[in-house]
C-alpha atoms as one frame of an Amber mdcrd trajectory, in Angstrom:
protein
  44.803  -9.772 -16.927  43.930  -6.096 -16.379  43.170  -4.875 -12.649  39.636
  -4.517 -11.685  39.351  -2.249  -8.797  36.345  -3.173  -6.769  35.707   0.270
  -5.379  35.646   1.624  -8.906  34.950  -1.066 -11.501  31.323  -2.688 -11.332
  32.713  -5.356 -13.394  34.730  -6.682 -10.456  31.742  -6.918  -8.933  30.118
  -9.046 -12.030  32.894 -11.217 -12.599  33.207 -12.115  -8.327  29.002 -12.721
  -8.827  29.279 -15.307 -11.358  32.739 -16.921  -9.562  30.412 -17.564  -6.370
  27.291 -19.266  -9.243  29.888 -22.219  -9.590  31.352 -23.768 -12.560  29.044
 -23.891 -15.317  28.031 -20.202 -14.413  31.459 -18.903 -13.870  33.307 -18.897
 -17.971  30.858 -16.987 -19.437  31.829 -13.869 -18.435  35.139 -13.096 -19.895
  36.225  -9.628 -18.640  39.727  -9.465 -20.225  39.701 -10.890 -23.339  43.476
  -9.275 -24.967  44.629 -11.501 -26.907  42.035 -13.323 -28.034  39.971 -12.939
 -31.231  36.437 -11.167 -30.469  33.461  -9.976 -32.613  31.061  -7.672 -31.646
  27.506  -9.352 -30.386  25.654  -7.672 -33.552  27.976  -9.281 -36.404  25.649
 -12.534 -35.238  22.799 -10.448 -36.674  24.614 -10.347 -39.949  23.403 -13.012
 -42.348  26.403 -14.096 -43.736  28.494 -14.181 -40.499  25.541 -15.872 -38.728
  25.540 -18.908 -41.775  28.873 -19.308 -41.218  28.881 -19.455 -37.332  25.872
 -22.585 -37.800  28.149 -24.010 -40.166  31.232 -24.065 -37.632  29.381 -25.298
 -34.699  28.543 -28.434 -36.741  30.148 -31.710 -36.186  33.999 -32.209 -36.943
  34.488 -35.780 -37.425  32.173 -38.993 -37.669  29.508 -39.523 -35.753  26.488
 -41.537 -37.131  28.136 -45.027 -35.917  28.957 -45.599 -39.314  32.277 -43.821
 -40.041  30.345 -40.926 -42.316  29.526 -37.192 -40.651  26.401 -36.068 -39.931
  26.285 -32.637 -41.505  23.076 -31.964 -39.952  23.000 -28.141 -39.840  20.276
 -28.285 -36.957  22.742 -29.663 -34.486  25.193 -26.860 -35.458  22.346 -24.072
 -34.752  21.660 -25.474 -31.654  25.064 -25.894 -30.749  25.762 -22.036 -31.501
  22.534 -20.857 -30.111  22.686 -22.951 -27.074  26.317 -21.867 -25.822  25.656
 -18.321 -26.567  23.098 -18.065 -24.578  24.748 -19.313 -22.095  27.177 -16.278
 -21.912  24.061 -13.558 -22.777  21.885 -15.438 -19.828  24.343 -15.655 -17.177
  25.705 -11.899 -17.435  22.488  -9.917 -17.819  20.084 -11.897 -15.355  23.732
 -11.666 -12.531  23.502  -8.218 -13.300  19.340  -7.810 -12.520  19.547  -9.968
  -9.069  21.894  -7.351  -7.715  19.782  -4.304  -8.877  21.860  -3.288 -12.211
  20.277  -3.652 -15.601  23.278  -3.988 -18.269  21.731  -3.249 -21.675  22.858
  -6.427 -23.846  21.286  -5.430 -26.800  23.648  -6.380 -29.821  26.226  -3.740
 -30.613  26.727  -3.263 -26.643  29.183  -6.132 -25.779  32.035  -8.843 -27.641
  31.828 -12.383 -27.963  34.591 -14.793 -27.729  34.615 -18.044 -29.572  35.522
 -21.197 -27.757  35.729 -24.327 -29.852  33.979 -22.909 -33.017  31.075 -21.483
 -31.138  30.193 -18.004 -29.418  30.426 -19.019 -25.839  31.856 -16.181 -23.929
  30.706 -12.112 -23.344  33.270  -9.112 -22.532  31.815  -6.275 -22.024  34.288
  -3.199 -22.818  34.826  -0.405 -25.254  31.743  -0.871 -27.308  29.528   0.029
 -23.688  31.580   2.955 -23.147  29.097   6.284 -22.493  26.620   4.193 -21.400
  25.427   3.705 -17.991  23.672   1.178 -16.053  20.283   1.425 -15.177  19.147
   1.049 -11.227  16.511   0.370  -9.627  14.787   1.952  -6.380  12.881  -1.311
  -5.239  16.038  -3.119  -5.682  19.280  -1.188  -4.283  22.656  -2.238  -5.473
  25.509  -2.441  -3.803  27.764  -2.413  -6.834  29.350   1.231  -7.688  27.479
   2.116 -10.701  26.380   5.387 -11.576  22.955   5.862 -13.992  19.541   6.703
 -14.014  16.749   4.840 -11.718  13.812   3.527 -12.695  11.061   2.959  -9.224
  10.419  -0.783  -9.621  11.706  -4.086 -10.354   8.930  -4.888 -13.503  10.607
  -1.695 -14.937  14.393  -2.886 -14.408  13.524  -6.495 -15.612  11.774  -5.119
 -18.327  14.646  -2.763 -19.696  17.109  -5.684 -19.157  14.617  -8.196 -21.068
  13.810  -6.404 -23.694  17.556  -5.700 -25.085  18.587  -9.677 -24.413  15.428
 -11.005 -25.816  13.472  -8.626 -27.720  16.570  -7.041 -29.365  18.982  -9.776
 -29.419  18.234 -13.235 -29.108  14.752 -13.223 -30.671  15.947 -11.356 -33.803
  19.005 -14.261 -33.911  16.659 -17.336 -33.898  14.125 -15.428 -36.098  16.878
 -15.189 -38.619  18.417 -18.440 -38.168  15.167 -20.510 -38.256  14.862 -19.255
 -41.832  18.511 -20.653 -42.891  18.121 -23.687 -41.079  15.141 -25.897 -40.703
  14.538 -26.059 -37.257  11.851 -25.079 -35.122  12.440 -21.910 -33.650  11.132
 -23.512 -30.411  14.142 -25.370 -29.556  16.324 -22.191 -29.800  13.991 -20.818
 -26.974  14.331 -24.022 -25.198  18.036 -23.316 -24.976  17.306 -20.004 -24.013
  14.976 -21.029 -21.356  17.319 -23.751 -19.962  20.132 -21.179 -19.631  17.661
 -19.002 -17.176  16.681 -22.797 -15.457  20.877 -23.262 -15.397  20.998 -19.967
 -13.503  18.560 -20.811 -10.923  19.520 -23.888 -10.185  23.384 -22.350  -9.666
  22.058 -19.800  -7.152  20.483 -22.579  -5.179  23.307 -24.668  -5.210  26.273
 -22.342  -4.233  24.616 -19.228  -2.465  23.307 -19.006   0.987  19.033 -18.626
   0.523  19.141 -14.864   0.910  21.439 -14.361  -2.136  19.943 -16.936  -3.952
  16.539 -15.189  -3.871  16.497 -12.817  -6.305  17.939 -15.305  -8.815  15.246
 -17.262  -7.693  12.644 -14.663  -7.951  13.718 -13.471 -11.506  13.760 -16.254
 -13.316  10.922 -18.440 -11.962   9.075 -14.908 -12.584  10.815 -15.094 -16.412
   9.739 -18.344 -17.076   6.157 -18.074 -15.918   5.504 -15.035 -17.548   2.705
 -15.090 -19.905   4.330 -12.022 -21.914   8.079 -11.132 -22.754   8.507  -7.379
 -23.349   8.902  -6.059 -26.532   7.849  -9.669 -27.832   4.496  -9.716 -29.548
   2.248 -12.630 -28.793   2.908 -14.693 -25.748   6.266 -15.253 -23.814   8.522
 -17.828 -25.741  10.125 -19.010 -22.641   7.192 -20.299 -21.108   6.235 -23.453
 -20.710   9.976 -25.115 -22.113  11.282 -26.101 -19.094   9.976 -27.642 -15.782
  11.657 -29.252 -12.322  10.194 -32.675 -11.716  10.113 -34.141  -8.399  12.133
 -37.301  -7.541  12.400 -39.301  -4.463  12.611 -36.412  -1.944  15.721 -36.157
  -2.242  18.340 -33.103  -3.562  17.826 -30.818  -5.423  14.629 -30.288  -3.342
  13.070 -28.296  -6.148  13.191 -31.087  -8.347  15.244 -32.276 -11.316  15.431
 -29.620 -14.094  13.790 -30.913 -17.554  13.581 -29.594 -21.005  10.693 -30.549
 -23.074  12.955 -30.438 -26.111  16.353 -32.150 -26.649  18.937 -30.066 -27.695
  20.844 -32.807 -30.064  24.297 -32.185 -29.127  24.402 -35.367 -28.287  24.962
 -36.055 -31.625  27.929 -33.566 -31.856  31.233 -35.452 -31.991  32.696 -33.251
 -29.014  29.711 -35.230 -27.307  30.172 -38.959 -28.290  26.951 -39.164 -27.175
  26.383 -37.981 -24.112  23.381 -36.915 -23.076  22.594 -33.522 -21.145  21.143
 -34.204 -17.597  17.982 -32.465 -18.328  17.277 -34.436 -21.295  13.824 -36.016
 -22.031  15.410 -38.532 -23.880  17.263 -39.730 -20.314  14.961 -41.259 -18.022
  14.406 -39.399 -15.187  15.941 -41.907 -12.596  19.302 -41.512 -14.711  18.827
 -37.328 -14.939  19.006 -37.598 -11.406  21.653 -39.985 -10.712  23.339 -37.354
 -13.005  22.574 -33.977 -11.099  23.717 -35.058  -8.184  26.775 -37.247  -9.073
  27.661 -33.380 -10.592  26.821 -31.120  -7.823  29.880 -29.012  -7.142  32.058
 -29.783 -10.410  29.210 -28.818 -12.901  27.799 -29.487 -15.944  30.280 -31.727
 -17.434  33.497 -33.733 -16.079  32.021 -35.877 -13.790  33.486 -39.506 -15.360
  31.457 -41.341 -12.368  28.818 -44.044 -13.534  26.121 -41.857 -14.040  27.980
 -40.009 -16.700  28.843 -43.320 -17.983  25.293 -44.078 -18.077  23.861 -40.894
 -19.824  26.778 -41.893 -22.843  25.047 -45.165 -23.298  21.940 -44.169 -23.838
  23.088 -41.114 -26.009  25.385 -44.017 -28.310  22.445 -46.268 -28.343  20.183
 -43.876 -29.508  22.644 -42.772 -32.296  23.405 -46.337 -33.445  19.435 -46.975
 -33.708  18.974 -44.182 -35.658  21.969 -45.081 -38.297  20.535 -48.529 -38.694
  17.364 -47.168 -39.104  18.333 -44.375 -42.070  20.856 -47.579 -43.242  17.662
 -49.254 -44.176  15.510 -46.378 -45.870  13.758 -45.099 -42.807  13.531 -40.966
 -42.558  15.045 -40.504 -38.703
């Protein structure tokens, strides 16, 4: 791994940021990738390189309960979209909670592929000349050199409009016309990934760290506009925290209004995500906090257990159900 020098490298500073977010925050920052196969972030804009990305993330091997594969192209968009932005999420909106907009607009970063999807972000030779922007009403400590804008609604702004405007919404746009989907749920897994980040910073950083992640993305979500998005903001409203018994997290229990359908994936055998509608809340919770400190995944305790069973009952239902003529 190369040598990043913390007095010198801003990087460092980026890669120790998401390291202290915790385990589901900390892989999607890859900052030396030799050796590994990379594209840059605007080959996903390409048509055919985008078709063929949906059509790798699908499933592998059987998973309709019935020995056949389900070749349903939706779960492989979702699958692709949902993991990269993961990486896109967790870099740029580390970066704006310590006062440094990085400028992920397509052609400005790699991606790695993990498992046939795009789920990690190096940033390296294709940023070189260009600097990071600051900002005056929210001083970083990191050693970056660049211009400064005066407020925070101007930094957020610069940083939003290259992920969203320039990136991401251009990707689903382009995808929800090779795949029928609604381009809804590829916001909803954008919007979870800035819920994800939140609920890290809570989690793993003292209350005065945590409160510009805080700030920014509660901000993000509630927004009625997204910058250099016409109409309103396509994050709102796609994700809420739900109170539950008083108990931790104290914000509440993170929910999507959408379901992702990886469940249906056969890397998933059915297991459910914890902020699933289609998991009872009682169970989402059991989930969160049998996970707190190991992350998303990798539990194996009985509330994992119990998010699989409902995930493989739902998927045997729905076989029977096509089995007999019925349109699932």
């Amino acid at each position: 791994m190369s040598v990043l020098r913390p007095e010198l490298d801003w990087q460092w500073h980026l890669v120790r940021q998401l390291d202290e977010l915790g385990p589901t925050v900390r892989p999607r920052y890859l900052p030396d990738p030799a050796g590994l196969a990379q594209v840059s972030g605007s080959r996903l804009l390409d048509a055919e390189f985008l078709r063929a990305a949906i059509m790798r993330a699908r499933p592998a091997e059987p998973t309709t309960g019935d020995g056949s594969r389900d070749d349903d192209p939706r779960i492989g968009v979702s699958r692709m979209s949902r993991l990269y932005c993961a990486a896109l999420n967790c870099v740029a909106l580390a970066g704006l909670a310590n006062g440094v907009g990085i400028d992920l607009s397509p052609g400005r970063y790699s991606v790695t592929f993990d498992n046939n999807v795009p789920s990690r972000v190096s940033i390296g030779p294709e940023y070189e000349g260009r600097e990071v922007l600051r900002c005056a009403e929210r001083p970083t400590s990191w050693p970056v050199s660049g211009p400064v804008v005066a407020t925070l609604d101007e930094l957020r702004e610069y940083v939003y409009t290259n992920l969203y405007a320039h990136n991401l919404g251009l990707l689903f746009t382009a995808a929800t016309r090779m795949v029928n989907v609604p381009e809804r749920l590829l916001w909803t897994n954008a919007a979870e990934w800035v819920a994800v980040l939140m609920d890290a910073a809570i989690e793993y950083l003292d209350p005065s760290s945590a409160a510009p992640f805080v700030a920014d993305c509660q901000a993000l979500l509630a927004a009625d506009s997204l910058p250099g998005t016409a109409g309103h903001n396509p994050l709102r409203g796609l994700v809420e925290w739900l109170p539950y018994d008083g108990g931790e997290p104290a914000h509440g229990i993170q929910t999507r209004h959408l379901c992702c359908m990886l469940y249906q994936h056969s890397d998933r055998h059915g297991r459910l995500c914890q902020n699933c509608p289609l998991l009872p809340l009682p169970d989402r919770a059991a989930l969160v906090r049998e996970r707190r400190g190991t992350g998303m995944v990798g539990s194996g305790g009985p509330a994992e257990q119990r998010c699989v069973e409902v995930g493989r009952d739902r998927i045997a239902r729905a076989t029977r159900k096509r089995s007999r003529g019925y349109t699932v």
